[in-house]
C-alpha positions as CSV (number, residue, x, y, z in Angstrom):
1,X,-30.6,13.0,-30.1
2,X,-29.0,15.9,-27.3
3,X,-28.7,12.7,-24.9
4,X,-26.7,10.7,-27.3
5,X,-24.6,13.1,-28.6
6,X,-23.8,14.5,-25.3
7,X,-23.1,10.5,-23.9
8,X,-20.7,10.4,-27.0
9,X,-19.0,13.6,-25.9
10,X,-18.4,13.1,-22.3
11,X,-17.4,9.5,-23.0
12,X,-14.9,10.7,-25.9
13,X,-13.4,13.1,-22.9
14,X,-13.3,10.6,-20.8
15,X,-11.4,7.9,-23.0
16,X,-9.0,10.7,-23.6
17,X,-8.1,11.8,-19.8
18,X,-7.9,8.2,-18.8
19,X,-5.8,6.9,-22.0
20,X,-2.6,9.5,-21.2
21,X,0.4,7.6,-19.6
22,X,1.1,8.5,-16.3
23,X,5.2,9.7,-15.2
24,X,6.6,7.4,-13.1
25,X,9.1,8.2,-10.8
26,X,10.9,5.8,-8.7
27,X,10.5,5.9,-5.2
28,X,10.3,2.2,-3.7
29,X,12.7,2.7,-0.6
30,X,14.4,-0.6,0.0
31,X,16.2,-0.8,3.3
32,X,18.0,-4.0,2.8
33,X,19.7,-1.9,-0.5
34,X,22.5,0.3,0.0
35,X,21.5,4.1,-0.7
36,X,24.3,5.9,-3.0
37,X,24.5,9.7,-3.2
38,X,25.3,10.4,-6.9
39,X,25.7,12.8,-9.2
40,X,23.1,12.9,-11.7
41,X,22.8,15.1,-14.7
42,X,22.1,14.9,-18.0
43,X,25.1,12.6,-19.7
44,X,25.1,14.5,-23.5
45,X,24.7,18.1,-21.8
46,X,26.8,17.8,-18.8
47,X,29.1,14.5,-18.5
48,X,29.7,14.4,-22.2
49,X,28.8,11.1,-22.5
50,X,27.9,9.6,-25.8
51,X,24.5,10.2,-27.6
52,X,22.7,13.1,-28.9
53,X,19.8,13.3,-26.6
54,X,19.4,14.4,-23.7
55,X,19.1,11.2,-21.4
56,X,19.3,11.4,-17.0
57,X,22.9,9.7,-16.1
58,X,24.4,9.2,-13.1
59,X,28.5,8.9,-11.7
60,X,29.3,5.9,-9.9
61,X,32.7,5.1,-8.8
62,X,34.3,7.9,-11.3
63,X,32.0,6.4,-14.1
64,X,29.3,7.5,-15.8
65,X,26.1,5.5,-16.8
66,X,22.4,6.3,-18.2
67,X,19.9,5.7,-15.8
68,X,17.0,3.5,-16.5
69,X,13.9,3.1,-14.6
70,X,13.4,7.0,-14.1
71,X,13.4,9.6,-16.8
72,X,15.0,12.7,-17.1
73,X,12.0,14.8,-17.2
74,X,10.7,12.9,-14.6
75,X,11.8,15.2,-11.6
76,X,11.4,18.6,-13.6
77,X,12.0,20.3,-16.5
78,X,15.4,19.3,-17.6
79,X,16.2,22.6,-19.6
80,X,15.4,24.7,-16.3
81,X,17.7,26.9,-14.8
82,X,18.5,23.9,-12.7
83,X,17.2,21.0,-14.5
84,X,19.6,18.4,-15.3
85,X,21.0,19.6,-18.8
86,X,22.2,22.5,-17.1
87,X,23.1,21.8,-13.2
88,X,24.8,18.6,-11.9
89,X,22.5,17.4,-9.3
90,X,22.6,15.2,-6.2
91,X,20.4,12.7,-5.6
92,X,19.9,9.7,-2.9
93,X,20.0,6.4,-5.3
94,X,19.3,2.9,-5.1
95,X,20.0,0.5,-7.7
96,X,22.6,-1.4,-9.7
97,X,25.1,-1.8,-12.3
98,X,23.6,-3.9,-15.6
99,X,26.0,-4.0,-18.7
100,X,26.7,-0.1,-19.0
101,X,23.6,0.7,-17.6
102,X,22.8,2.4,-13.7
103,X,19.1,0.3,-13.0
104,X,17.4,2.4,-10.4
105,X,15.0,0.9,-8.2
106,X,14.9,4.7,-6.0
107,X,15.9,8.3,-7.1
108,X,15.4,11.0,-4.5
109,X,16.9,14.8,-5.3
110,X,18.7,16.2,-2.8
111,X,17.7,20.0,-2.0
């Protein structure tokens, strides 16, 4: 009875350490893409952008668009001291233009 109750208990931990989702930050360096260095910063909290969440954006060519294909928790807390809802940021960026979206394929922060 110890045996199967402790089998049920280390699988039960195990189902739940292998079930949480993963963050994924971009970082597939293309170098046949052109490499932008943008802006990047939250687009409610700091570019005024529509929406009322906090969402990462990015300005290209004097225009602003949310970023998809990296998340804005994704490279730190966003609500630091220099996360992206309080600092704009620079960052090394590959990707393109889709409707009013920025699709990044790679996001790198610059120190």
């Amino acid at each position: 009875m110890k045996q199967i109750f402790l089998t049920l208990f280390a699988s039960f931990f195990f189902l739940l350490a292998f079930s949480q989702k993963t963050k994924k930050i971009v970082s597939q360096f293309d170098k046949t893409k052109k490499v932008y260095e943008l802006e990047t910063a939250c687009g409610a909290c700091k570019f005024k952008m529509q929406g009322k969440t906090c969402k990462l954006a990015v300005k290209f060519t004097n225009k602003e668009y949310y970023v998809e294909g990296t998340g804005i928790d994704d490279h730190g807390d966003a609500h630091d001291k220099n996360g992206f809802c309080n600092a704009i940021r620079k960052a090394k960026v590959q990707g393109e233009i889709a409707g009013d979206k920025f699709i990044v394929t790679y996001f790198e922060l610059i120190k």
